[in-house]
N, C-alpha and C positions, 0 to 999 in steps of 0.2 A: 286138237290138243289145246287146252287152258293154259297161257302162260302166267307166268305168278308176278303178280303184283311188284315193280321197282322197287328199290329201296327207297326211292324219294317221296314216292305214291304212301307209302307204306310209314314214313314219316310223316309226313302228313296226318293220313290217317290216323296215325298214333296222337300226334299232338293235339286234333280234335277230339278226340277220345279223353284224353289228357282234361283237358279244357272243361267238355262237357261233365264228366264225372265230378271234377274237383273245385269248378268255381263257386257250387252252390256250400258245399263243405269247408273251402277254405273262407268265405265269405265269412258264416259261422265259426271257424276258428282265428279268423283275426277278429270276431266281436269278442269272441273269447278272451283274449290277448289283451285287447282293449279296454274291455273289465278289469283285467288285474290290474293292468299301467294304471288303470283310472283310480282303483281302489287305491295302491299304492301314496298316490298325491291325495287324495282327495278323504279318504276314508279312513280317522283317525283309529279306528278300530282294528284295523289291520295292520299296524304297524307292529305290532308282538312277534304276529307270521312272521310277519317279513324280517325281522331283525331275529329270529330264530334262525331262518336259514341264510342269511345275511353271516352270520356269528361262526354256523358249519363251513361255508363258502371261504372265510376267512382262514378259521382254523385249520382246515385242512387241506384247502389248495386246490390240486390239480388230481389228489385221491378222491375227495369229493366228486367232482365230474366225470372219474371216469366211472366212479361206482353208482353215482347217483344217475348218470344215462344211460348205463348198462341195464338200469332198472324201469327206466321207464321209455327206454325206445327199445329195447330186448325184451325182458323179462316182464313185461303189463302187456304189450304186445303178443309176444310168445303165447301167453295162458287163453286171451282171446282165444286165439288160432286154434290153442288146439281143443281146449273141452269146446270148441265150436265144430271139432270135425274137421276144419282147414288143414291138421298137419294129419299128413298120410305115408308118411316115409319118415325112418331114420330121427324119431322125435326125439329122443335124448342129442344127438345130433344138432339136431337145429335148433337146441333149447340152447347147447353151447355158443352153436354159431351167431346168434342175436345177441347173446349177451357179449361176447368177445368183441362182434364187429362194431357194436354201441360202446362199450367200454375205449375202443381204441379210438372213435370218432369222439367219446367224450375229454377224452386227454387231448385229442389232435385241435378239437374248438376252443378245447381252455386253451390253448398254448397261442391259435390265432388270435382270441378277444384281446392277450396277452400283448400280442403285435401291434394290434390294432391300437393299445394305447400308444407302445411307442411311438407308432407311425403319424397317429393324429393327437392324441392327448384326452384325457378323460370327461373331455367338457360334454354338455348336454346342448349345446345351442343346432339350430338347426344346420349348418352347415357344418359340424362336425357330422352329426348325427346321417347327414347326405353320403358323406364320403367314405365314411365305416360301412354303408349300406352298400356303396356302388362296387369296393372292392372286395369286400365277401359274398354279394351275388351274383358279380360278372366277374372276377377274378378266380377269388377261394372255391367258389363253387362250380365253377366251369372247369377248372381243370383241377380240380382235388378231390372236391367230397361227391362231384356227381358222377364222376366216371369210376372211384372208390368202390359205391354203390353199385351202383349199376354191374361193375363185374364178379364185386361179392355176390351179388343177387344172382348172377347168372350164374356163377359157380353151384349154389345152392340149389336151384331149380335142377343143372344135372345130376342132380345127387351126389356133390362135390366130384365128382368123377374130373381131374382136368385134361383129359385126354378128349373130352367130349366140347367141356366147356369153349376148347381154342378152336372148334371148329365152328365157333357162333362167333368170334371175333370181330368179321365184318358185319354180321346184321350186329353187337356191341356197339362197332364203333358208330356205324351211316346209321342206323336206327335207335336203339336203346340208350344210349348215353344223351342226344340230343333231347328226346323224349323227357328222361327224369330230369334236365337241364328247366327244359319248360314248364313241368309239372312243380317242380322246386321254386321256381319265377314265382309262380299263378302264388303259392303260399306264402313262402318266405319272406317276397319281397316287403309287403307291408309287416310282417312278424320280426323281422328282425330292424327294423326302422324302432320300433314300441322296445325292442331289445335293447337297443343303443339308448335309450332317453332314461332306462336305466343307471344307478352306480355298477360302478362294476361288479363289484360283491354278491350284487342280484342278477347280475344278466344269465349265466350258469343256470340257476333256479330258475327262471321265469323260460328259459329255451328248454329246460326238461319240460317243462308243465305243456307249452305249443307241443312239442314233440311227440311226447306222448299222446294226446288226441290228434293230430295229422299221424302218426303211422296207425293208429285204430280208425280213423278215418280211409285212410288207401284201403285197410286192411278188410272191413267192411265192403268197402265199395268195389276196390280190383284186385285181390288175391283170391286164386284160384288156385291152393295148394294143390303141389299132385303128390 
């Protein structure tokens, strides 16, 4: 009799997985990132964009975010998925459920970038720019938006059944949750550094735009709708 792989083997596993998939892609999405931050200072041409959605960002606050990441980590997502054949179950369903769990992530990041001023203050120098980093990807994201995720996502994969979902709890927490902990590392950490050296008014906008290409990027590379 084969016995099944640890949970710790199995994390492992995962986080190499993790690794190999996603450093040559996020590689590419933080050159991505990097253009914009760059365009922003540097490329007087672009300042119209940017002070377009500079102006939405203003106006509208914390409706802005949730609508505007509703739309591009749910619903530009979502369409990939499905005219690609990826969604196979319950698609009006999971149309709602991306845009809902992106909406409520995008109210939940305005409200932390919100923090983050209080906490450190809006300056761009580098040791601000450190600190805003260390606590939204070892703090915020370690215990809010990754285990968020990760049990959204598993709820989804049972075909919201939660009667099913709580019997995955343990491989949740010892496996799944560390996994997109790490996977979020590999991207994030330099994406939201380029995030912070922004005003604030742009940081909103410039994390939909990373967002939306990293979840078409997973999305491409490790979803296997069932």
């Amino acid at each position: 009799m084969i016995s099944k792989p640890s949970n710790a083997a199995r994390l492992v596993s995962n986080i190499k997985a993790a690794i190999g998939a996603n450093l040559l892609p996020g590689l590419c999405l933080q050159l991505f990132a990097l253009t914009i931050g760059l365009s922003y200072f540097y490329w007087p041409a672009s300042q119209q964009t940017f002070q377009f959605f500079a102006d939405l960002k203003t106006e509208y606050g914390a409706l802005y975010a949730i609508i505007s990441t509703s739309i591009f980590g749910g619903l530009l997502p979502f369409l990939y998925l499905f005219l690609s054949g990826k969604i196979k179950f319950l698609a009006v369903t999971q149309l709602l459920f991306y845009i809902i769990i992106w909406a409520a992530l995008g109210g939940l990041i305005n409200g932390f970038y919100g923090l983050q001023i209080l906490l450190f203050g809006e300056g761009t120098d580098w040791l601000t720019i450190f600190k805003k980093t260390v606590f939204d990807q070892f703090v915020f994201s370690v215990f809010v938006t990754s285990p968020f995720i990760a049990l959204a996502f598993l709820w989804k994969d049972q075909q919201f059944n939660w009667q099913q979902t709580k019997m995955h709890f343990n491989d949740l927490i010892k496996v799944q949750i560390p996994t997109t902990i790490v996977t979020t590392w590999i991207i994030w950490i330099p994406a939201v550094s380029l995030i912070y050296m922004m005003p604030s008014n742009l940081q909103i906008p410039l994390f939909n735009l990373v967002l939306c290409f990293f979840v078409l990027i997973l999305a491409i590379l490790n979803v296997d709708e069932k």
